[in-house]
C-alpha positions, -999 to 999 in steps of 0.1 A, spaced: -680 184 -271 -663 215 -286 -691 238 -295 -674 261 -327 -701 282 -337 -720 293 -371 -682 302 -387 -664 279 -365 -650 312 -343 -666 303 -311 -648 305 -278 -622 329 -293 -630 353 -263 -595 373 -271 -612 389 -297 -640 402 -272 -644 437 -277 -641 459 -244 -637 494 -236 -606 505 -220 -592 542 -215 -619 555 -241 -614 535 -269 -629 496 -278 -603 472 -281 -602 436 -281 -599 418 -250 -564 403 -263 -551 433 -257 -555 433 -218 -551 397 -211 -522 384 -227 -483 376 -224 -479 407 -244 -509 428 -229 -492 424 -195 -459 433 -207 -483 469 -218 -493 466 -180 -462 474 -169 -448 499 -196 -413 493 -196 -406 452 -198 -402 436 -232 -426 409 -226 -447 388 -198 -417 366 -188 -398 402 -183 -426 409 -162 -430 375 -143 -395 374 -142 -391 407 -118 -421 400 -102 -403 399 -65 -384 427 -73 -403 450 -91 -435 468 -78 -447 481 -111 -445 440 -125 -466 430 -91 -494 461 -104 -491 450 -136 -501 412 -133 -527 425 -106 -543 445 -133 -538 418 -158 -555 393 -133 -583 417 -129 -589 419 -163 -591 380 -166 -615 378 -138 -639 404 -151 -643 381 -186 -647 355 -168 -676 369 -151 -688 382 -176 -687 346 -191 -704 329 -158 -736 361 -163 -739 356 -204 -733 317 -207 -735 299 -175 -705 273 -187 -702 258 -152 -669 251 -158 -642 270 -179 -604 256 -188 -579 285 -194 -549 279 -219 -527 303 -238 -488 311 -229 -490 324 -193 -511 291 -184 -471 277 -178 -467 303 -152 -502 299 -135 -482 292 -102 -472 332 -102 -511 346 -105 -536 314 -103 -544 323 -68 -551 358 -71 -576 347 -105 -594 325 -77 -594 355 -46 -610 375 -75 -634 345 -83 -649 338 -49 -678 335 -43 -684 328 -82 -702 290 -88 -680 287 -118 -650 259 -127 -619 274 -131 -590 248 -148 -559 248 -164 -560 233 -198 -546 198 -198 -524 209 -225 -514 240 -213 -507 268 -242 -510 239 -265 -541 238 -263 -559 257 -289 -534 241 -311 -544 202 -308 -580 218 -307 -577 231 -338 -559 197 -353 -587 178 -332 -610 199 -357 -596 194 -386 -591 155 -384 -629 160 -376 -640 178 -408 -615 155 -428 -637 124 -414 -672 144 -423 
């Protein structure tokens, strides 16, 4: 059972607020197809950056940094809400095969879950139509 919150905003852990080379920002800005394309400082966007990833040292430091950046909210998740079980979506979810295992080498050891949503980066989207059919039915 989805569990949406007071204003219907839980589980939006993008908007997370971290601190990052002195300033807050939302998580978003770390983890994310664009956020990695800021990894690496030069590419366009995070398929640039997967694309080049063989080639490309500074790509290979950047998703490192952007997979250490998913595992630290994720264990920051497992310490504040013990889910036992977590499903990640969003776009780079296609391209799990390129960083999935270095997300679990940074997990071990963690008794958490770890999936791929079903639906992949459409996800949030059916969720979201899954909701409103819902509130349409209340």
């Amino acid at each position: 059972q989805l569990q949406t919150g007071a204003h219907q905003l839980a589980g939006h852990f993008g908007r997370t607020q971290v601190l990052h080379e002195g300033r807050r920002v939302p998580l978003e800005e770390l983890v994310s197809g664009s956020a990695l394309a800021r990894w690496h400082g030069a590419a366009p966007d995070g398929h640039a950056v997967l694309a080049t990833l063989d080639s490309d040292p500074r790509s290979r430091d950047a998703l490192r940094r952007w997979t250490e950046q998913l595992a630290l909210l994720l264990h920051n998740l497992h310490w504040s809400l013990d889910p036992g079980r977590v499903l990640i979506g969003g776009g780079l979810i296609e391209a799990r095969a390129l960083w999935w295992d270095g997300l679990m080498h940074e997990l071990r050891g963690l008794p958490l879950q770890v999936e791929p949503a079903q639906l992949g980066a459409r996800a949030g989207l059916f969720g979201a139509a899954r909701e409103a059919l819902d509130g349409v039915r209340a």
